[in-house]
N, C-alpha and C positions, 0 to 999 in steps of 0.2 A: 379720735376726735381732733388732735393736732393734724394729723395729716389732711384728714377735710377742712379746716381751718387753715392749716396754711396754701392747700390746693384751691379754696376755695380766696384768697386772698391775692395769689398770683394772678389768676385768670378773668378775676370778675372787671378788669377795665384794661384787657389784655388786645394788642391791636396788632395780629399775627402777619396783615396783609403787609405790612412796613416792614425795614430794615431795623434790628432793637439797637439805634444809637441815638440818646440824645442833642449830639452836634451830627449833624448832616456830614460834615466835613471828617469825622473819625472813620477810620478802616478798620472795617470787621475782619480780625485775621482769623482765617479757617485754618487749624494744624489738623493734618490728615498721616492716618498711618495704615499700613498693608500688609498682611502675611499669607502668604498661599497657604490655603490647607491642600489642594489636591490637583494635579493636573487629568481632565476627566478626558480630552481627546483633543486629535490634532489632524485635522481636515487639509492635509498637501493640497487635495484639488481644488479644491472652495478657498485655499488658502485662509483658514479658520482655527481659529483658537479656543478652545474652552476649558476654563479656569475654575477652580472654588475658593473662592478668597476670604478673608474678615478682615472687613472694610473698617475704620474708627476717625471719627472727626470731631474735634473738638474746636470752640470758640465762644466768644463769651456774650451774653446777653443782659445788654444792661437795666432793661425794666423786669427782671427774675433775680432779684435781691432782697434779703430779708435778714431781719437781726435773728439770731438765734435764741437770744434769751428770751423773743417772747412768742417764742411756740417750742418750749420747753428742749430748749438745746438741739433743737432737727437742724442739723447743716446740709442735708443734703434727700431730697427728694425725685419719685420718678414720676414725669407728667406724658400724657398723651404727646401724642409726635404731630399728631395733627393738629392741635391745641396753639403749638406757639408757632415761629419765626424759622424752615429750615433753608440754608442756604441751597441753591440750586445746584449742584458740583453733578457735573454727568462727567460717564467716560468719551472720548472721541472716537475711540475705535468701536463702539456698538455697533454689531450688526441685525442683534436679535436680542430680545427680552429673555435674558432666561427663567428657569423655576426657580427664584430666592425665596427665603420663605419669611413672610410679612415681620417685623418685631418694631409693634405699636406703641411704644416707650421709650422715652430717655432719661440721661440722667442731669438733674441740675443740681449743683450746688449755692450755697447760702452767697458766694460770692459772683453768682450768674454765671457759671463757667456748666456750658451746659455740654455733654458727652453723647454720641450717638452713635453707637456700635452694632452693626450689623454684618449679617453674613451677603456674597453675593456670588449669585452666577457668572460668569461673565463669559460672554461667546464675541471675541472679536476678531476684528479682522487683522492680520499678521501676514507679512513676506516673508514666507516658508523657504530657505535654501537647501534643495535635494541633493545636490550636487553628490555631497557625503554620503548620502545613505549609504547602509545602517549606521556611519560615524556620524552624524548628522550632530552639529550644536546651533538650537534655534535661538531669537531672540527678538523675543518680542514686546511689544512696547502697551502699557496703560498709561494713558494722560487722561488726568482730571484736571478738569476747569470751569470755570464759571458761567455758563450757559450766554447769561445775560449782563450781570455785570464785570466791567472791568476790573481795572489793580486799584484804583481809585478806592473802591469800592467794598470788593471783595479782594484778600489778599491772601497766599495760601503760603502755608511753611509746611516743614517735616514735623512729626510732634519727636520723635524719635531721633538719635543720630542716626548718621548715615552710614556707619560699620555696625550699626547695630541692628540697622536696617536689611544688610545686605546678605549674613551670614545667618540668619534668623532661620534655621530648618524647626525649632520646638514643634511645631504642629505642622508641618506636612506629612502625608500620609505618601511616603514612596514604597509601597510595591507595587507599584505597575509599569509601562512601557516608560518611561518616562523619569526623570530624576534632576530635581533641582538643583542647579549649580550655586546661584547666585542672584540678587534682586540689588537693581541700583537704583539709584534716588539722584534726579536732577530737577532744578528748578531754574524756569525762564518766562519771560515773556511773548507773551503772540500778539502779532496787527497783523491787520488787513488793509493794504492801501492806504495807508497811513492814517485810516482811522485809531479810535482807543486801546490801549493795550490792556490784555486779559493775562491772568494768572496761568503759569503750567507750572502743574506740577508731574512728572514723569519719572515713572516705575517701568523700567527694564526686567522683565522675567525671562533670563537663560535657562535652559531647560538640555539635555542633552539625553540624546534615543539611550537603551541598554541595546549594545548588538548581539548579545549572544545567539538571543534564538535566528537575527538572521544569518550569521554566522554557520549555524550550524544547517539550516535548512535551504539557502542561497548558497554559500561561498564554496564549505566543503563536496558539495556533490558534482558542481562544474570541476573541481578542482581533479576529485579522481577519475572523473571522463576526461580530461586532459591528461591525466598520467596516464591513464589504460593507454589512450592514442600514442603516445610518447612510445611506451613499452610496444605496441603494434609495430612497429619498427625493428625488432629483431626477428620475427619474421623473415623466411628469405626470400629476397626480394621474386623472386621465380615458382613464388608457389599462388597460387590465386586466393589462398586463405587471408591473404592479407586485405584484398580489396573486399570481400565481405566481411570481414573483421571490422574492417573503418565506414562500413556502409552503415553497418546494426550501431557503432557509436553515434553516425552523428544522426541516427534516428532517433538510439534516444537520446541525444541533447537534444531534438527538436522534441520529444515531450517534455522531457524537463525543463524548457520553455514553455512551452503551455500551459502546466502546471504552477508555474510562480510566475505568471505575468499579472494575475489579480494581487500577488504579494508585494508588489512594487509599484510605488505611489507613483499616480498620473500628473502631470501636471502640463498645463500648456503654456509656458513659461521655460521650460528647461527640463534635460534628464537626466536624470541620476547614473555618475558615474559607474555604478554596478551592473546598469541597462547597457552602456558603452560596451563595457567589460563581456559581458555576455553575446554582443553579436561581436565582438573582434572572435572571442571562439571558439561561435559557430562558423566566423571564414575562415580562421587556422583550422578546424577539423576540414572544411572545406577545399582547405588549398594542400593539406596532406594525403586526400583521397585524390586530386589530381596528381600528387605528385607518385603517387602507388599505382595508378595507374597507366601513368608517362614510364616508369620503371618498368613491369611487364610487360609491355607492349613492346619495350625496348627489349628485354631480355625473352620473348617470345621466341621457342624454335620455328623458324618459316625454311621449305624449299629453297627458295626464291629468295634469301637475303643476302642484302648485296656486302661486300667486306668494309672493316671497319674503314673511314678513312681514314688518311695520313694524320691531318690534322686534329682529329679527335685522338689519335693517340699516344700523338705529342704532348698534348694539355692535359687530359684525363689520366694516360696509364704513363705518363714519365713526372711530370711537373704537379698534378692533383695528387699522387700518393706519396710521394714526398713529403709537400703540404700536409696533408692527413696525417702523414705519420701510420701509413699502412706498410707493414713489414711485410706480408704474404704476396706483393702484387705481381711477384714473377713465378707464381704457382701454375698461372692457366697457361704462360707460352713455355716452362719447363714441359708441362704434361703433353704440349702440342707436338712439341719437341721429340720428346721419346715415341708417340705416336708414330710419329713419320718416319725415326730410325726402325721400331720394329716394321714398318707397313715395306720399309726398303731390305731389312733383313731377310724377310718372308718373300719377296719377288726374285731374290736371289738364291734362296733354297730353290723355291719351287721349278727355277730356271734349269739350277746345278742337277738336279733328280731329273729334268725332260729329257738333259742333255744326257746324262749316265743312260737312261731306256732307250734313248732311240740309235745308241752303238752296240753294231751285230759284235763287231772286235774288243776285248776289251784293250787290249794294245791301243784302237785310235783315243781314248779317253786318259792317256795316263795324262797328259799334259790340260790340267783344267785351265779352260777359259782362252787357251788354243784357237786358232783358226780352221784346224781339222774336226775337233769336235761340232763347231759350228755348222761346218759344211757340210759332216755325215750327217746332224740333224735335219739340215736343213732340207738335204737326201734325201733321208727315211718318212720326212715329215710330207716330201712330194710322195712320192711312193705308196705312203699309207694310210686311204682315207680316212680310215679309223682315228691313229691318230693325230692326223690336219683336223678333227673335227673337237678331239679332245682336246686341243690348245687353243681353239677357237672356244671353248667355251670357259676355258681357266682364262684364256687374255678378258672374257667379257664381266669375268665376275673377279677378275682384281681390279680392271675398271670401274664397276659398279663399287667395291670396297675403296677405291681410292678416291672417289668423287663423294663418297659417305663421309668417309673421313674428313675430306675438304670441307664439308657442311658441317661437320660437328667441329673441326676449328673455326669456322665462322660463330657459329652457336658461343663458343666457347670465349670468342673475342668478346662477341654482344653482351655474354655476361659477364666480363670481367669491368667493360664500360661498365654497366648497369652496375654491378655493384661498387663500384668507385664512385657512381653518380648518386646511387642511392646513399652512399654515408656523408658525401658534400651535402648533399641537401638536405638529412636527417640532422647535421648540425647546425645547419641554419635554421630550420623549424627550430628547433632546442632553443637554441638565441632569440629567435623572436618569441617562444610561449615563454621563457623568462623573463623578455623585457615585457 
């Protein structure tokens, strides 16, 4: 009975369409307070926020006063919301109504200090910075104000401090993508063309991504497709395993593109450093399948290849392994080297043995390398078609072995280039997938 009695006492000449001041001239202060309960999603491409908050506003209404001693000590009652006088406080950033759920009451106390705490959705609009992904720290702004009236009028405060405000995690719910850092509270005024000034009050919600999962599903898998490529590199350079080695990599980087281009927020505004990250490489794999390819091509056995020149092997095999710090790089002209002393040994055997067969005396041969040896050969050799025809085919196949030879030190040059060239340039790749 007291509470319909006193309900019934507040409302019966209640005039809800007014401001409840009785001087016109008094300002109604609205203290307003905020605590995220949840961050439910975050819309990069719509640039969109949505929030779950518990919203609380407190201010005082001076025709909702009553003595308490005569409705038996009640200080403090809850009346319809529709009932009395609410101040008009929207957010600016609404883009959309969300699903709040209705709470038809408030609270008024004996001294008209009347309390309205509600829950709310909020879906606003926010300038989303990609740039970081996954490190990504957003920050996004709630202002509330006064729709319609000015400061004059309506005037808003913190109900709370403002480190009390700010460090306040009791009820958010962080296990999800998402993790509250911090909530700041400033207060200012707003005009328009030097019209009235309006009340702001503004709630900053920093928020900061968790990276692991993309970490682990973005970062690490480019990472050992770049090493594998890195490691493709000991390889030697003259075998062809290497350009299909680097071919299968960068095909699958180009799925593993495919596969995470839906995981990585769109925005048309800017892109995310990790989308940069990802096409720099796919042109590092890119420019080491050219460079695997310039390699063999270079170090290709051909008929037809022409000798190294001067000045390639001045810069490459004197001054470039130096630089490098390659100790083996007088292996290919040692080897050449001894080639060509055996290939003159053996022409000289084979010479010394024509000249011993084709002397009938052995008295003309005691003096090797004589001018009488020579002669009787050269005798016997008219003399005997047989063997004119057998020297004719030993001079055509030390020539064919001596022009062979010449081709495989040319061979031998083109890969000593190629591999001087190939560890210059594997160093440089090296430096630039670091930096």
């Amino acid at each position: 009975p007291t509470l319909r009695r006193l309900s019934h006492s507040l409302l019966a000449h209640y005039q809800k369409g007014s401001r409840p001041v009785r001087d016109w001239r008094t300002t109604t202060n609205v203290a307003i307070d905020l605590m995220v309960y949840a961050i439910l999603s975050v819309d990069e491409k719509n640039q969109v926020l949505t929030t779950y908050v518990w919203y609380r506003q407190h201010w005082t209404d001076e025709f909702l006063r009553w003595d308490p001693e005569r409705f038996d000590n009640l200080t403090q009652i809850s009346l319809p919301v529709e009932s009395i006088w609410v101040p008009d406080i929207l957010i600016n950033e609404f883009v959309d109504v969300g699903k709040s759920p209705h709470v038809p009451y408030v609270y008024v106390s004996h001294h008209g200090e009347v309390q309205n705490l509600k829950p709310i959705q909020v879906m606003t609009a926010c300038s989303l910075d990609i740039y970081n992904f996954p490190f990504d720290v957003q920050n996004c702004s709630l202002t509330f104000t006064s729709w319609l009236h000015h400061v004059r009028d309506i005037n808003l405060s913190l109900w709370r401090q403002p480190e009390l405000v700010k460090f306040d995690r009791s009820v958010f719910m962080n296990q999800g993508e998402w993790e509250l850092l911090y909530v700041l509270s400033h207060f200012q005024e707003f005009s328009v063309k030097s019209s009235d000034s309006y009340a702001e009050m503004k709630f900053y919600v920093v928020i900061r991504r968790r990276p692991l999962f993309y970490t682990v599903s973005l970062l690490l898998p480019s990472i050992f497709l770049m090493v594998m490529d890195i490691v493709g590199f000991y390889l030697p350079p003259n075998s062809g395993e290497r350009v299909s080695f680097k071919i299968t990599l960068l095909l699958g980087y180009s799925v593993f593109l495919i596969i995470v281009s839906d995981t990585l927020p769109a925005t048309a505004v800017g892109t995310p450093l990790i989308g940069i990250y990802f096409v720099v490489c796919m042109a590092l794999l890119v420019i080491s399948l050219t460079e695997t390819i310039l390699i063999v091509r270079l170090v290709h056995k051909q008929d037809l290849q022409p000798h190294v020149p001067g000045w390639v092997k001045h810069l490459l095999l004197e001054r470039a392994t130096v630089l490098l710090c390659i100790w083996d790089r007088n292996k290919f002209s040692q080897s050449r080297t001894q080639s060509s002393d055996i290939s003159r040994q053996a022409e000289n055997d084979s010479t010394a043995k024509l000249n011993q067969y084709s002397c009938e005396d052995p008295r003309e041969c005691e003096t090797v390398g004589g001018a009488g040896p020579t002669l009787a050969s050269a005798g016997q050799a008219e003399g005997s078609p047989l063997l004119h025809g057998v020297l004719r085919e030993i001079t055509a196949i030390r020539q064919f072995l001596e022009k062979r030879e010449e081709f495989r030190d040319v061979a031998r040059e083109w890969l000593q280039v190629g591999y001087v060239l190939d560890v210059l340039l594997f160093r440089a790749y090296l430096v630039a997938v670091l930096a």
